[in-house]
C-alpha positions, 0 to 999 in steps of 0.5 A, a space after each residue: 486788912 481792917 474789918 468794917 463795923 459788919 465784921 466785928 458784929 459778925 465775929 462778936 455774934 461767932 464769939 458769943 455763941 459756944 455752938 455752931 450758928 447758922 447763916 440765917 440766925 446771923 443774918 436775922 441778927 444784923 439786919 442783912 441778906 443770907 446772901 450778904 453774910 456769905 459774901 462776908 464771911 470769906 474776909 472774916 475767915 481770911 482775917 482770923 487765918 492771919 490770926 491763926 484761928 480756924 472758921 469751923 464750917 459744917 454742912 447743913 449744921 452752921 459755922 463756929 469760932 472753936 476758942 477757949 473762954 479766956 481767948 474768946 475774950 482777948 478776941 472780943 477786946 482786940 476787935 473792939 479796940 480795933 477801929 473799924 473802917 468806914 467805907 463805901 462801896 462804888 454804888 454806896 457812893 453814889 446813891 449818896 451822891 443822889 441824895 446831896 444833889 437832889 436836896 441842895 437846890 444850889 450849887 454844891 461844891 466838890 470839896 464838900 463831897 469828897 470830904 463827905 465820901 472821903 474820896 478825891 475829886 477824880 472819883 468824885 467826877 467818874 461818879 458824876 459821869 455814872 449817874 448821867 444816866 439814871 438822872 435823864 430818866 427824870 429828864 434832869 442833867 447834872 451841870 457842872 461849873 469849873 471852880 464852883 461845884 455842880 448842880 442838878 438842872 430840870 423842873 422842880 417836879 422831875 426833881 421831886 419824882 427822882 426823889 421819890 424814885 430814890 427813897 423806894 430804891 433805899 428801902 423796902 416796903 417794910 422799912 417805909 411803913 416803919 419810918 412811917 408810923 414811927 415818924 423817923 424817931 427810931 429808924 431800923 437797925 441798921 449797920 453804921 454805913 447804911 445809916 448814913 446813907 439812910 439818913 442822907 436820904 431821908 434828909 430830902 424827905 424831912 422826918 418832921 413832915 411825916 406826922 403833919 402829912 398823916 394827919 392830911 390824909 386820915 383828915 381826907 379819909 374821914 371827910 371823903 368817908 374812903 380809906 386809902 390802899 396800902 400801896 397808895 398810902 405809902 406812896 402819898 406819904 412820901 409825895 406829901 411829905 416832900 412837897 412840904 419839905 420842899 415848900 418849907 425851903 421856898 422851893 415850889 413847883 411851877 408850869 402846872 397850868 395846863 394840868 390845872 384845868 383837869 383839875 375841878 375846884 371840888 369838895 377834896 379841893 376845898 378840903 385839902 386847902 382849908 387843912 393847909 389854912 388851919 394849919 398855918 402856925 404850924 407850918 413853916 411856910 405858906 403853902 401856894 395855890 400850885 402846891 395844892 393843886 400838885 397835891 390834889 391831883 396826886 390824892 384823886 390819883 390814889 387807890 380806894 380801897 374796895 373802890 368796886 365792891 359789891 351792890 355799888 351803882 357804877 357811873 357811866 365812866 366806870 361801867 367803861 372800865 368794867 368793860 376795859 377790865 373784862 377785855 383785859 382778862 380776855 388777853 389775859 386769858 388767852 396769853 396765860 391759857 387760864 380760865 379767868 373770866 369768872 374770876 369776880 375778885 380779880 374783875 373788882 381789883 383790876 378794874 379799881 386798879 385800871 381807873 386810878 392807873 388811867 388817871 394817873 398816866 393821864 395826868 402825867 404822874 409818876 407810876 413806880 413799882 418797887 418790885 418792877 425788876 424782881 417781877 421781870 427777873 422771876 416772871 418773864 412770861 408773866 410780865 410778857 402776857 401783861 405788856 400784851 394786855 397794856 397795848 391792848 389799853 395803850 390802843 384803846 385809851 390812847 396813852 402809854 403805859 410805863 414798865 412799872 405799871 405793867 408790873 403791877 398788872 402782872 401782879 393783879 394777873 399773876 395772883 388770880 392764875 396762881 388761885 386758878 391753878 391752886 384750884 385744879 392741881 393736886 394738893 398733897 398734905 404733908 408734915 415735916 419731921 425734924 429733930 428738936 430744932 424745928 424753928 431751923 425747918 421753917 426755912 426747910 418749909 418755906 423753900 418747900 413751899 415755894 419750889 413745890 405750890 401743891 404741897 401744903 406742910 400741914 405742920 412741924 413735928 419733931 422725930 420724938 412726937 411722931 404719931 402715925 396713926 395720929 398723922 393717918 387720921 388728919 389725912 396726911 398724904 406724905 411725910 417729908 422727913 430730915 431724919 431716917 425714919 422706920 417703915 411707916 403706912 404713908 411715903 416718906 422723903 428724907 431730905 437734908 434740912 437745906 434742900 438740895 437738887 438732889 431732895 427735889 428730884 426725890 421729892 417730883 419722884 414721889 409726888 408722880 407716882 403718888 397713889 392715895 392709899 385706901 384708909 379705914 378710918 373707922 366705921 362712920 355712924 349713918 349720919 344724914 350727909 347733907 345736914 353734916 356737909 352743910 354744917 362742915 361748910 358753915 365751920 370751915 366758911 367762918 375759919 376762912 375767914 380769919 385766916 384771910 383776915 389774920 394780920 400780923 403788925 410788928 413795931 406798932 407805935 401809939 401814945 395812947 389810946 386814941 391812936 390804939 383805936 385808930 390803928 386797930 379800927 385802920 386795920 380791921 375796916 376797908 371804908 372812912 365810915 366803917 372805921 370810923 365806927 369801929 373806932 366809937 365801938 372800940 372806945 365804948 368796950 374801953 369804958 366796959 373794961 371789955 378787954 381780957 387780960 391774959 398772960 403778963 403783957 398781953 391784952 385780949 380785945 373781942 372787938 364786936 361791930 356792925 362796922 365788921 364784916 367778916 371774922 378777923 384776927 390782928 396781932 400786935 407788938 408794940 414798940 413801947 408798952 403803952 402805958 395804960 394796958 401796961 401791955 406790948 403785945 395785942 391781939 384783936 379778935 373781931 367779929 360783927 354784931 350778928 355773929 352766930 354761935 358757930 363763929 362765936 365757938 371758934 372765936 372762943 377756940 382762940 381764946 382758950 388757946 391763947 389764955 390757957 396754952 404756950 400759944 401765948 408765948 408764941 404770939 408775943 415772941 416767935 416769927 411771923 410764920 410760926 405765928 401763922 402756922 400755929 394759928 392753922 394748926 388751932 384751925 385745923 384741930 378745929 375742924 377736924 374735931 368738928 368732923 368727927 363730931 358730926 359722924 357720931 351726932 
């Protein structure tokens, strides 16, 4: 057998490294799924017995190719000499099959897809059968001509929606917000078979779009003083992005004549038409009436951010959502049996959610939830209780509701239960113990995390740092352990560093027969109990508030500092206005020199504006450094204008810490989750420190 260029970076990555490695740290390194690498690993084995060489596995400790230097060597040159097979699987196939249909509005001939996936015209045919299907979802059909090619045959806004279906099937949220903001220039890392077939697709969305469709929509947000959801963002993006593309090739939509009639001639109108006009140089072609119209509608149909916040005037339309809303959470109370009535955030949420979504059925647009089969394969009973609560919209607004869109009322629902649940079930603090390789028990924690809701890893510790009394004064209730540990006062769990069956049920075992033990710690001084309390609360409300407004923004693109200012004004601020003065806040403190300087290639912003509303923290590595902070790392703390000394002591906590501690490295360099289980931990410290403060004083 040949390898595939996946192969030889795995067997080059086992060639480099003398110890064992794990799954995971392969993974990380090619871009893939664990899963992907296991499935991997048996030809490679099989290629290396042919070879005489042995695969050595060792359970819960990694994998490793046991060679001397000189023939690592000769193994390393032998696999790069070698050439690598460049083939595509059966769905691979197809989905590029997809993408040169879909963006050749003519007839394609055979030949030139089998010299493309370098198969025979009978695989070329089968392949065309299977995607018969997938192509009436759109109510478009593939044609075939004998002695011609095929074509796709349906209306130029079916083709468009099978477009956009076809870029979400390809890429996760995370890789659109990259090819987004990096404007296409540097598409993510990807093996030699995804790239082509990445590229293939995003051929039918024209990377050159990109740019002129953000400068659209930030021109939108600023005019309308609205800031668009994430979600929406991304989803308009693409819409946008691909109307042009198409317009550029003189392919234009037609028959929208009775959509047009809902659609007024209103401020956003006027405004879109008029960018177009501006823009007229720059754009390949004319834009058509139509076209403005297609995109217009697709822009009103876009979530707000916010869009019912509070002390906001409801119209008469939106005060029949509200009611609309409070049905629904009604239905969804009695299918979840949950208590969400006074449930505030998730009536705002859904209720903004429930408008758009109305309008866009109504309207005929597409709804597509990327995560439409995960949330049914992982969360059946939820999705169930929401396609209760969409017949009950169905009936009352008289329309149907798609599958996608019930998904992401299963999303709204299911976030509000899991906060309901949090609030009544038993939370144990835990900490885990491990030997000196604790960014391995990261995966331990989040598989702990996510089989077991109540437990919360207050932190990482290694077997060589361990403080019991220290451990007993942060109230640790448990300690889940992946080495042996001498008798201590709090219930242990040793675990293997994979956890198995067999850790769960110990772990279930101990958490029913768990028995909080009483604990002297120490004689408290007679401190008046509510003045304590409230000044606890006080701590603890402003700490809340950076950790759900911490951000953490990898591959950050900007050319200067007008798109810096841009980026973070976007990232703090929920409204077009508040943005905007963000932005004006931020160039003044630029003029200051109000930046701090911390460790090489680091940037410190204390951002202060009557624009913010809560404590916030963002973190951001840069793609490039930019080049007048000479810095690829930038951490924005924010906070508003009125901020009182309680807010300003953490504020100035975080900033000792990050100029003056190993935090520092751990910000420009360590995962996501470090990142935020060393913010919690600074956090904690904090407050605990506080609390002892407040029995002495």
């Amino acid at each position: 057998m040949k390898l595939t260029s996946r192969n030889k970076n795995m067997i080059s990555l086992l060639l480099e490294e003398d110890n064992y490695v794990t799954v995971r740290f392969i993974a990380e390194k090619i871009n893939v799924s664990s899963r992907t690498v296991l499935r991997e690993l048996n030809s490679i084995e099989n290629w290396l017995n042919k070879k005489g060489i042995v695969l050595e596995k060792k359970k819960g400790i990694g994998i490793r190719i046991n060679l001397q230097e000189k023939d690592r060597k000769v193994l390393l040159n032998y696999i790069e000499r070698e050439k690598a097979d460049l083939v595509y699987l059966p769905e691979q196939r197809l989905t590029l099959l997809k993408a040169e249909l879909l963006k050749n509005p003519g007839i394609t001939k055979l030949h030139t897809l089998t010299k493309l996936l370098e198969v025979t015209e009978a695989t070329i045919s089968g392949d065309l059968d299977k995607l018969e299907t997938w192509m009436n979802k759109y109510s478009l059909r593939i044609t075939k001509k004998p002695g011609l090619g095929v074509y796709v045959e349906g209306k130029e806004t079916a083709i468009r929606s099978a477009i956009i279906s076809l870029i979400y099937e390809q890429f996760h949220e995370a890789e659109l917000i990259h090819i987004i903001f990096n404007k296409g220039k540097d598409i993510l890392n990807l093996d030699v078979i995804k790239g082509k077939i990445s590229q293939g697709i995003l051929d039918i969305m024209d990377i050159n779009s990109l740019e002129l469709t953000r400068q659209l929509l930030r021109n939108v947000e600023k005019q309308m003083n609205c800031q668009f959801a994430d979600n929406s963002y991304i989803a308009l993006v693409l819409r946008i992005s691909v109307t042009i593309h198409r317009c550029s090739l003189g392919i234009f939509i037609n028959g929208m004549e009775e959509l047009e009639k809902d659609v007024p001639k209103d401020e956003l109108y006027y405004l879109v038409k008029a960018w177009f006009v501006s823009r007229e140089n720059s754009m390949p072609d004319t834009v058509p009436e139509e076209e403005i119209n297609y995109m217009v509608i697709h822009i009103k149909g876009a979530e707000i951010q916010e869009r019912f916040g509070h002390n906001q005037d409801l119209s008469l339309e939106d005060s029949k959502i509200m009611e609309l809303t409070r049905e629904v959470i009604y239905i969804a109370e009695r299918e979840t049996g949950i208590y969400l009535e006074d449930n505030d955030k998730l009536l705002r949420g859904l209720a903004g959610h429930l408008k758009m979504a109305v309008y866009r059925i109504k309207m005929h647009l597409d709804i597509m939830n990327p995560l439409l089969e995960d949330i049914k394969e992982m969360y059946p009973e939820l999705f169930q209780a929401a396609a209760k609560c969409a017949e009950f919209i169905e009936e009352r607004e008289q329309l149907s509701i798609p599958e996608d869109e019930i998904a992401y009322l299963a999303t709204h629902i299911g976030a509000a239960v899991k906060e309901e649940k949090n609030n009544i079930q038993q939370i144990y603090r835990a900490v885990v113990i491990c030997t000196n390789d604790i960014g391995a028990a990261q995966l331990l924690v989040s598989e702990i995390e996510r089989e077991f809701p109540n437990i919360n890893i207050s932190s990482i510790v290694s077997v060589t740092d361990m403080d019991i009394i220290g451990l007993t004064q942060k109230h640790i209730d448990i300690i889940i352990t992946t080495v042996e540990l001498q008798i201590t006062r709090l219930p242990s769990i040793l675990v293997s560093p994979i956890l198995n069956e067999e850790d769960k049920k110990s772990i279930r075992e101990v958490l029913e027969n768990f028995l909080p033990e009483s604990i002297n710690y120490g004689k408290i001084k007679n401190v008046k109990l509510e003045d304590k309390l409230n000044k606890l609360k006080i701590y603890s409300d402003y700490i809340l508030q950076v950790i759900h407004n911490f951000l953490f923004i990898e591959q950050v693109v900007a050319k200067d500092m007008e798109e810096l200012n841009y980026f973070i004004s976007r990232s703090i601020t929920k409204t077009g206005e508040d943005r905007v003065q963000v932005e004006k806040d931020l160039k003044n403190k630029e003029k200051k020199g109000a930046a701090i300087l911390g460790p090489k290639g680091m940037v410190l912003y204390h951002c202060r504006s009557g624009s913010i509303r809560e404590l916030s923290m963002v973190v951001m590595r840069m793609k490039d450094s930019v080049q007048m902070l000479k810095a690829d790392t930038l951490i924005v703390l924010a906070m508003p204008f009125d901020t009182n000394r309680y807010a300003l002591e953490i504020l100035n906590e975080m900033t000792r810490k990050i100029i003056n501690s190993d935090f520092a490295m751990t910000l420009k360099q360590h995962s996501k989750e470090e990142v935020i289980i060393e913010v919690n931990t600074i956090l904690d410290y904090f407050i605990q420190n506080k609390a002892l403060d407040a029995n002495t004083k």
